[in-house]
C-alpha positions in Angstrom: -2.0 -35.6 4.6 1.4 -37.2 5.5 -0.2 -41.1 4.8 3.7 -42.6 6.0 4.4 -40.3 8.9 0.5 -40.7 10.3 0.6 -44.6 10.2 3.9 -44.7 11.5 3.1 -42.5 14.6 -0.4 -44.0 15.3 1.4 -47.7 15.7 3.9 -46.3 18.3 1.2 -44.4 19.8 -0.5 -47.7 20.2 2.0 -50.1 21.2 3.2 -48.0 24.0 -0.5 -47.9 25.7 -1.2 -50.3 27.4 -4.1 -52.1 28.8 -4.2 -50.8 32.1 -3.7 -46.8 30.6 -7.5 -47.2 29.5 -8.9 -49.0 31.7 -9.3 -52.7 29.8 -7.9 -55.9 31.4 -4.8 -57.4 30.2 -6.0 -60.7 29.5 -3.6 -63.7 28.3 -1.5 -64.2 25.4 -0.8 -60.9 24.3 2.0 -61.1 21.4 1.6 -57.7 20.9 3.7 -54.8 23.0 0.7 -52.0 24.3 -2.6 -52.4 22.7 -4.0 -54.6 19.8 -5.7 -52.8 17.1 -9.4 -54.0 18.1 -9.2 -52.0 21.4 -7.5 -49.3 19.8 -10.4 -49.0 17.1 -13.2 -49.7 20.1 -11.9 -47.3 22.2 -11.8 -44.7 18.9 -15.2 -45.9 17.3 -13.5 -47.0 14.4 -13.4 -50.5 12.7 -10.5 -52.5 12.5 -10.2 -52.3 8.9 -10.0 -48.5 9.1 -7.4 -48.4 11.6 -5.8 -51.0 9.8 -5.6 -48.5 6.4 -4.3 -45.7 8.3 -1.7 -47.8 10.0 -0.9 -49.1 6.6 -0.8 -45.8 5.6 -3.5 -46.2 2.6 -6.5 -45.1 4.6 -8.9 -42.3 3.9 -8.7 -38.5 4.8 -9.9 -39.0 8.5 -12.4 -36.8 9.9 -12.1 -34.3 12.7 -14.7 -37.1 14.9 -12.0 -39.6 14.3 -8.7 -37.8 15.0 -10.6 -36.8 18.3 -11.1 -40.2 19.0 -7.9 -41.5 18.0 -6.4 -38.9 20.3 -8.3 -40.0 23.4 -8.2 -43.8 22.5 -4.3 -43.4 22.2 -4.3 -40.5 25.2 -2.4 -38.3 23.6 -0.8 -35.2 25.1 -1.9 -32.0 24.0 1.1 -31.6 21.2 0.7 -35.0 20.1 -2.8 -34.4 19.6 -2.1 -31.1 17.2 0.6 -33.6 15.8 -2.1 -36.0 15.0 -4.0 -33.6 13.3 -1.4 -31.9 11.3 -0.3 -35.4 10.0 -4.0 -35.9 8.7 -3.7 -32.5 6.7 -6.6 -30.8 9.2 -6.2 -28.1 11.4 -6.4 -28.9 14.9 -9.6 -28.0 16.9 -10.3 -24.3 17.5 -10.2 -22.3 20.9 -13.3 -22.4 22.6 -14.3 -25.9 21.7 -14.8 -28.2 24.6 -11.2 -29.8 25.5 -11.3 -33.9 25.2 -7.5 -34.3 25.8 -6.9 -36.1 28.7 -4.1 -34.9 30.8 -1.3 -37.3 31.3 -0.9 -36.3 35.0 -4.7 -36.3 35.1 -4.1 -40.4 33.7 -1.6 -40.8 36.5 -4.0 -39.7 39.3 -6.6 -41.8 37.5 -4.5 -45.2 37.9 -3.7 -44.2 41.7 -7.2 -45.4 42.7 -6.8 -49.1 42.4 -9.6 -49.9 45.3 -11.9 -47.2 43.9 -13.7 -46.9 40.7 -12.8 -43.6 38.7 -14.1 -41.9 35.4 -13.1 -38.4 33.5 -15.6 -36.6 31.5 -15.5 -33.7 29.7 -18.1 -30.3 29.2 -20.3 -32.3 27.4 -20.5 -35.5 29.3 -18.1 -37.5 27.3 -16.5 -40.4 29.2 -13.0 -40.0 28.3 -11.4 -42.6 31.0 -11.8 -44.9 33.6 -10.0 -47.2 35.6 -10.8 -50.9 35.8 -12.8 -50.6 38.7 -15.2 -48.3 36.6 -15.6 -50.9 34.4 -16.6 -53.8 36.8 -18.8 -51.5 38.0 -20.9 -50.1 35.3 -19.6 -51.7 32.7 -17.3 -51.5 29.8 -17.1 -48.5 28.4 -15.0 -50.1 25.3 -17.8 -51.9 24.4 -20.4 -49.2 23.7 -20.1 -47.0 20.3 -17.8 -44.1 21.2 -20.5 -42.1 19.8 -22.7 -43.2 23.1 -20.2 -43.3 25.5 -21.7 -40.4 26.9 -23.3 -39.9 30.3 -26.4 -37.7 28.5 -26.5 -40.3 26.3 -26.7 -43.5 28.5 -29.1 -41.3 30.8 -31.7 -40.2 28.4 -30.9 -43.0 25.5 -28.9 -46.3 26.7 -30.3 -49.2 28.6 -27.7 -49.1 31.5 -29.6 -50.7 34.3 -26.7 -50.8 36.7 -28.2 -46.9 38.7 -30.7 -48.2 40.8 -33.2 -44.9 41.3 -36.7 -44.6 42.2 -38.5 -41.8 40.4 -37.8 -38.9 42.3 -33.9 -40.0 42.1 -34.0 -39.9 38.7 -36.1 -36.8 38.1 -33.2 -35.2 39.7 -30.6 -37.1 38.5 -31.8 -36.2 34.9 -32.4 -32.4 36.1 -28.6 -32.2 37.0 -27.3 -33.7 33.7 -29.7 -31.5 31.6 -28.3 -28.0 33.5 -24.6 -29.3 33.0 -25.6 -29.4 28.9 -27.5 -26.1 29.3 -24.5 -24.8 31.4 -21.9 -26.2 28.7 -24.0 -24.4 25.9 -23.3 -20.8 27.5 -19.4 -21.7 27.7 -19.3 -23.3 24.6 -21.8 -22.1 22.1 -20.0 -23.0 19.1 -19.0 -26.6 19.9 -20.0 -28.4 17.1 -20.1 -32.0 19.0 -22.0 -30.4 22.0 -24.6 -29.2 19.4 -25.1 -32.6 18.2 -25.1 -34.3 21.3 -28.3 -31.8 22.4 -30.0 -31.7 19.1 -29.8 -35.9 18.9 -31.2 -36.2 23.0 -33.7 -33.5 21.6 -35.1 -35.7 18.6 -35.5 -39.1 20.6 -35.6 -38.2 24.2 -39.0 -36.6 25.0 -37.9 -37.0 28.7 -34.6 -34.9 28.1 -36.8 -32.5 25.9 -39.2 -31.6 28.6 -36.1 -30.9 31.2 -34.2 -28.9 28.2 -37.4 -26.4 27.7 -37.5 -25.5 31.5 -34.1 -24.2 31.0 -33.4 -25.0 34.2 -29.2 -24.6 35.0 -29.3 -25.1 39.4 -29.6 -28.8 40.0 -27.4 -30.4 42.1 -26.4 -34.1 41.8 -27.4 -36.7 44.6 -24.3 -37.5 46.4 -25.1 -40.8 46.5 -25.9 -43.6 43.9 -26.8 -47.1 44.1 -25.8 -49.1 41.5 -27.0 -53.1 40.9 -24.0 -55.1 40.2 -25.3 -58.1 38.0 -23.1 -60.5 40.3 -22.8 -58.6 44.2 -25.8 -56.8 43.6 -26.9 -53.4 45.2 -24.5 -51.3 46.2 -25.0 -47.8 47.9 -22.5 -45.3 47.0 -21.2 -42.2 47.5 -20.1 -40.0 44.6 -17.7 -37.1 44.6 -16.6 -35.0 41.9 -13.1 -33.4 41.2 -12.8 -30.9 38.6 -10.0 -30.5 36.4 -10.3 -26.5 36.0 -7.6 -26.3 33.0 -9.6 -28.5 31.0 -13.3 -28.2 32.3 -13.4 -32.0 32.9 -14.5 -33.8 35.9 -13.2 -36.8 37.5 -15.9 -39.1 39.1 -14.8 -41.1 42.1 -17.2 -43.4 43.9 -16.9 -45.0 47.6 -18.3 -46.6 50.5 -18.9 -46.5 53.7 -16.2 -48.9 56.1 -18.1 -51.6 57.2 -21.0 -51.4 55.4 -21.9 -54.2 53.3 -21.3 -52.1 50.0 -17.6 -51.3 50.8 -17.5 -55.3 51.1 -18.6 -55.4 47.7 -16.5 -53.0 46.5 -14.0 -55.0 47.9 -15.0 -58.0 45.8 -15.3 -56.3 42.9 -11.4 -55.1 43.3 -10.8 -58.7 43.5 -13.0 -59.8 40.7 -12.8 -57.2 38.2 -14.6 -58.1 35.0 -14.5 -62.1 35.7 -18.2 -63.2 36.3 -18.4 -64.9 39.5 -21.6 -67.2 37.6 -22.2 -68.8 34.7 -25.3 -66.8 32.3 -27.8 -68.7 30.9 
């Protein structure tokens, strides 16, 4: 483990990303060039005392879960993620694990939806970016554990209320993200995270259990969501999917209909981004 060379590259790494690169609002009085070490270590799962050592270069041997999340905090390109890696004395992941690397001309496509919101995941469900408008509209994603920022895991586990669905919506909604997993396990039988990911949903999801034991692999999505916005309220959407084939990652894009009332929210929501519109009690 190269401690001087792995703190010196993860500062650079950090102060050229900006804000905008992952999706989190600039906000005011930033001293500091690219991102500040809290949103670095939100974005990774980390705390700010262990990104702190290993900018410092006195922190621990980092883990394989941590230089992954490093690399898609800091959206690394695929040689500076094996850089990352090799600077932390590990060997970088092996073929035929499930790719979390984000593209940078997959980023660049990302930011060119300014009036829509936009999330990448990977095989496994892993939200690995999104665009502001993502955010305003289901929430930030820098704010849940990087271990949850899954959509298996928000589905089956979290307490996003934001996807308005009756109960045959969801029945199939939770078919489709079930046969994805099963689908992922056949392409990927030896990804290690993927193997957590199922065996965790398995343990305290008795609603994801039932749909894993049918083994069912041929749902199809709904191509439409509605999602309550806490401020503009419902909003009926549709939702396409892209795929990245290189990297078996999808980007999700979501829309509206001209002149409905929803694509007047979206609209809004363009306009207000995270800024609540009313005070909470």
């Amino acid at each position: 483990m190269d401690r001087t060379e792995l703190g010196v590259a993860l500062r650079m790494w950090r102060e050229r990303t900006s804000p905008a690169d992952v999706g989190l609002p600039a906000g005011l009085r930033r001293r500091t060039p690219g991102l500040r070490r809290e949103e670095v270590a939100q974005l990774a799962g980390l705390s700010v005392d262990y990104l702190t050592r290993l900018e410092q270069r006195r922190g621990p041997h980092p883990s394989e879960a941590v230089l992954g999340g490093l690399a898609r905090a800091l959206r690394l390109s695929d040689a500076e993620r094996e850089h990352l890696f090799r600077l932390a004395g590990s060997s970088p992941p092996l073929p035929g694990r499930i790719c979390s690397t984000v593209r940078p001309s997959v980023l660049r496509m990302l930011d060119r939806f300014t009036d829509l919101p936009a999330l990448l995941v990977d095989a496994k469900s892993d939200v690995l970016a999104w665009n502001g408008m993502a955010a305003a509209l289901l929430g930030d994603f820098s704010a849940v554990p990087q271990a949850e920022r899954n959509v298996a895991w928000i589905a089956f586990l979290g307490e996003n209320r934001r996807v308005g669905m009756d109960a045959a919506d969801r029945q199939r909604m939770d078919g489709h993200i079930v046969a994805n997993l099963r689908r992922a396990t056949a392409r990927y039988p030896d990804d290690p995270g993927l193997q957590r990911l199922i065996g965790t949903l398995r343990a305290r999801s008795p609603r994801f259990a039932t749909h894993w034991d049918r083994r069912d692999v041929g749902e199809r999505p709904d191509q439409h969501k509605t999602i309550n916005h806490p401020e503009l309220g419902p909003m009926r959407l549709d939702c396409d999917q892209l795929t990245v084939h290189q990297d078996d990652q999808t980007l999700v894009v979501y829309s509206a209909e001209p002149g409905t009332r929803s694509a007047e929210a979206l609209e809004l929501l363009r306009v207000v981004g995270l800024q609540q519109l009313s005070p909470q009690g």
